[in-house]
C-alpha positions as CSV (number, residue, x, y, z in Angstrom):
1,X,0.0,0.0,0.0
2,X,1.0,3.8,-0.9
3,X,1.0,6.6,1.0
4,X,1.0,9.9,-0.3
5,X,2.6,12.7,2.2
6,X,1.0,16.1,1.7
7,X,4.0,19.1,2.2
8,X,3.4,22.0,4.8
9,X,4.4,24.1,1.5
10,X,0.7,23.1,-0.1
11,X,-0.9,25.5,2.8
12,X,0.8,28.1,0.1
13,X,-1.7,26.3,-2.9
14,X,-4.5,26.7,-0.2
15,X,-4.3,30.0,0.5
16,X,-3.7,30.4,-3.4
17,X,-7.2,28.9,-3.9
18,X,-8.7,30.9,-1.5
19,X,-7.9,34.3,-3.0
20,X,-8.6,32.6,-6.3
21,X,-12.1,32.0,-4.6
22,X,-12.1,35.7,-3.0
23,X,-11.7,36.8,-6.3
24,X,-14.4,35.4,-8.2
25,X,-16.8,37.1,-5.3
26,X,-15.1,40.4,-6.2
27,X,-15.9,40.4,-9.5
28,X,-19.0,39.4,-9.2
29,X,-19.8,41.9,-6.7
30,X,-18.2,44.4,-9.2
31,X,-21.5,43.1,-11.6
32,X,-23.9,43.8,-8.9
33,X,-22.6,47.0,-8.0
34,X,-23.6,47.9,-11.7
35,X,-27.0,45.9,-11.5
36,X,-27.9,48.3,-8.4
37,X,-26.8,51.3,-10.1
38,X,-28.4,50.8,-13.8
39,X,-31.6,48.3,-12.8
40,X,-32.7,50.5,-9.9
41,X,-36.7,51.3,-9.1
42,X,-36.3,54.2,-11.2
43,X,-35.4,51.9,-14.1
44,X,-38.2,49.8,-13.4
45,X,-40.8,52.3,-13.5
46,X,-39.4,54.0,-16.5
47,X,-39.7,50.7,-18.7
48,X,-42.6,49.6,-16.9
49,X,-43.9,47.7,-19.9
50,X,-41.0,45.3,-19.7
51,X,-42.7,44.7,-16.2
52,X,-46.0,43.9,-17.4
53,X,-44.7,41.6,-20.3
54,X,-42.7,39.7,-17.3
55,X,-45.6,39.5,-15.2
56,X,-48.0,37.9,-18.0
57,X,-45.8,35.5,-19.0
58,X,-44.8,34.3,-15.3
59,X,-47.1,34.3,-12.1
60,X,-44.1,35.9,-10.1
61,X,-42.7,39.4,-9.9
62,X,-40.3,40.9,-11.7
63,X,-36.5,40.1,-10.3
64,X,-35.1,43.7,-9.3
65,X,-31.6,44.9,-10.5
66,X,-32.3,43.2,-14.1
67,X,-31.2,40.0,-13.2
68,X,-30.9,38.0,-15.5
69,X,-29.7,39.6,-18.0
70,X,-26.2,39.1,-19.1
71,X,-25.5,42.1,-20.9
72,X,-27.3,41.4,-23.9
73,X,-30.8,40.5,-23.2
74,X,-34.0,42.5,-22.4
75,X,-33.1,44.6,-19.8
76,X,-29.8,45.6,-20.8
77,X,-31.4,46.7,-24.3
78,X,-32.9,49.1,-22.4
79,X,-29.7,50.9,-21.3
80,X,-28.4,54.0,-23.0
81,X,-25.3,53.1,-25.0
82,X,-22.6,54.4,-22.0
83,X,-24.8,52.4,-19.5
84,X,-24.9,49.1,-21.7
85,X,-21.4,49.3,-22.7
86,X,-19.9,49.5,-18.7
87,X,-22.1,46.6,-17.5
88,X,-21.2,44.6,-20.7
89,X,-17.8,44.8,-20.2
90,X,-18.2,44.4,-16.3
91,X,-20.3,41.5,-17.1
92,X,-18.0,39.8,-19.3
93,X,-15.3,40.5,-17.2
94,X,-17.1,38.3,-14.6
95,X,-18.4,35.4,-16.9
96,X,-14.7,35.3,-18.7
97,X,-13.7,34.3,-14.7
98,X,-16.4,31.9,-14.2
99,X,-15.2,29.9,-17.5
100,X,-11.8,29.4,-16.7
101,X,-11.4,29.0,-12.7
102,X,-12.6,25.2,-13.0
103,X,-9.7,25.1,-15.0
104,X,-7.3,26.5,-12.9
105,X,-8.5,25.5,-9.5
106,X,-8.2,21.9,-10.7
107,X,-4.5,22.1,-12.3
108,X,-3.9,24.5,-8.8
109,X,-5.3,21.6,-6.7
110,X,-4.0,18.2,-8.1
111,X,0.1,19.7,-9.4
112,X,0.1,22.0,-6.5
113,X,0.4,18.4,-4.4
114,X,4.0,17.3,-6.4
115,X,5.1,21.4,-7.1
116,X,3.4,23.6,-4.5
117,X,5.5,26.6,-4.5
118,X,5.6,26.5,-8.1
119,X,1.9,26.2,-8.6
120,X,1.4,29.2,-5.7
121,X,3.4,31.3,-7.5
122,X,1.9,30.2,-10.8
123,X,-1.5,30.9,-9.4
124,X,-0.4,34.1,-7.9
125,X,0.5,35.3,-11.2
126,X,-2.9,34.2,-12.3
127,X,-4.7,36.1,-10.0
128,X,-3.4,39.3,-11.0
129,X,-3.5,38.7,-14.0
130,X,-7.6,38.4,-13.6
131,X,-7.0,41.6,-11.5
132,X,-5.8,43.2,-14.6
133,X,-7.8,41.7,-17.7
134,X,-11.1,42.9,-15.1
135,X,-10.3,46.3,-14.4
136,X,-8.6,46.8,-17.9
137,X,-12.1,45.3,-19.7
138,X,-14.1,47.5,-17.5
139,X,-13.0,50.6,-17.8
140,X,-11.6,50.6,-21.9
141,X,-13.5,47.8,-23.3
142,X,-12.6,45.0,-25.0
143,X,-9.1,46.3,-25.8
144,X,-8.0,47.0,-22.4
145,X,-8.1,43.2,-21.8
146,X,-5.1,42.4,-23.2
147,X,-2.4,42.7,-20.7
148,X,-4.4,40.8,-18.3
149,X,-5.3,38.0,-20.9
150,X,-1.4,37.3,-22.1
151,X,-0.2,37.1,-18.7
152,X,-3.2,34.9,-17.6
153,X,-2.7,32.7,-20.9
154,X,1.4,32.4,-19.9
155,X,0.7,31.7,-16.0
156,X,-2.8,29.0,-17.2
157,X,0.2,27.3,-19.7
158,X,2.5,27.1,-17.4
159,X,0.4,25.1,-14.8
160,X,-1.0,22.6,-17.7
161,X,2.7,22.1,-18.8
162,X,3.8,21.4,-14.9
163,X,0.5,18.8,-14.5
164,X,1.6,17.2,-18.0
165,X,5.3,16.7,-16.3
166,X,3.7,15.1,-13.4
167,X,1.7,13.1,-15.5
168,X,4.3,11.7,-17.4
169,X,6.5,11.4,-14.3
170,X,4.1,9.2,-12.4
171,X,3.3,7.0,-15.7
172,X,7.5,6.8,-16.1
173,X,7.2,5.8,-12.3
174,X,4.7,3.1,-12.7
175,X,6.5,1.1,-15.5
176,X,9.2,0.2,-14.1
């Protein structure tokens, strides 16, 4: 039977995964923020048609702070340009987060057991770099992305190419 040891140095992966976590609730509170300031009462009363279409199709009320929209739907068609465009971007900010962290928290997790410093720093790295791509997308657009992204894309590559290393380590391992 095998026994696997765990290093004190995989606290650092932990607390990596926790900020990775922490930052998933900024950003989505970044979202909100934008849902409470566009979707307000005032919004609600001024496309109160949209209201009345919700309520005949549905039997419940109206969600407040136009959730769900996603930036492109109903309620967000109903934002002047400036409006839609900062919440879009917000938004996407967000949901371009929510697709990749599986991702990362899973190669952060499982290498961070054989490489833990090296998958801490890794995920460090990615972590600003979400820091960056967010705030950049949020406040020029689509554009202002791309520091963010490339450093994210080096830091996400670097991870697979440490849990493909592994992999191939521990297959080397078992066939001898």
């Amino acid at each position: 039977m095998s026994t696997f040891t765990i290093s004190p140095e995989y606290g650092y992966v932990l607390i990596a995964a926790a900020l990775l976590v922490l930052e998933g609730v900024y950003l989505g509170s970044a979202v909100m923020g934008l849902r409470r300031a566009y979707f307000n009462d005032e919004w609600q009363k001024k496309n109160n048609d949209l209201m009345d279409e919700h309520k005949k199709a549905f039997p419940t009320v109206p969600f407040s702070l136009g959730y769900p929209d996603m930036g492109s739907g109903r309620y967000a068609g109903r934002l002047d340009y400036e409006q839609w465009f900062r919440f879009n971007n917000v938004q996407r900010g967000h949901h371009n987060f929510l697709e990749q962290v599986w991702g990362v928290m899973s190669l952060l997790l499982v290498g961070g057991l054989f490489q833990p410093k090296t998958f801490a720093v890794l995920a460090t790295i990615y972590i600003v770099s979400r820091a960056l791509y967010a705030k950049g997308y949020s406040s020029q657009g689509p554009k202002g992305r791309e520091a963010g992204a490339i450093l994210g894309i080096l830091s996400l590559l670097g991870m697979v190419g440490c849990v493909i290393k592994v992999g191939v380590a521990l297959i080397k391992s078992g066939s001898k």
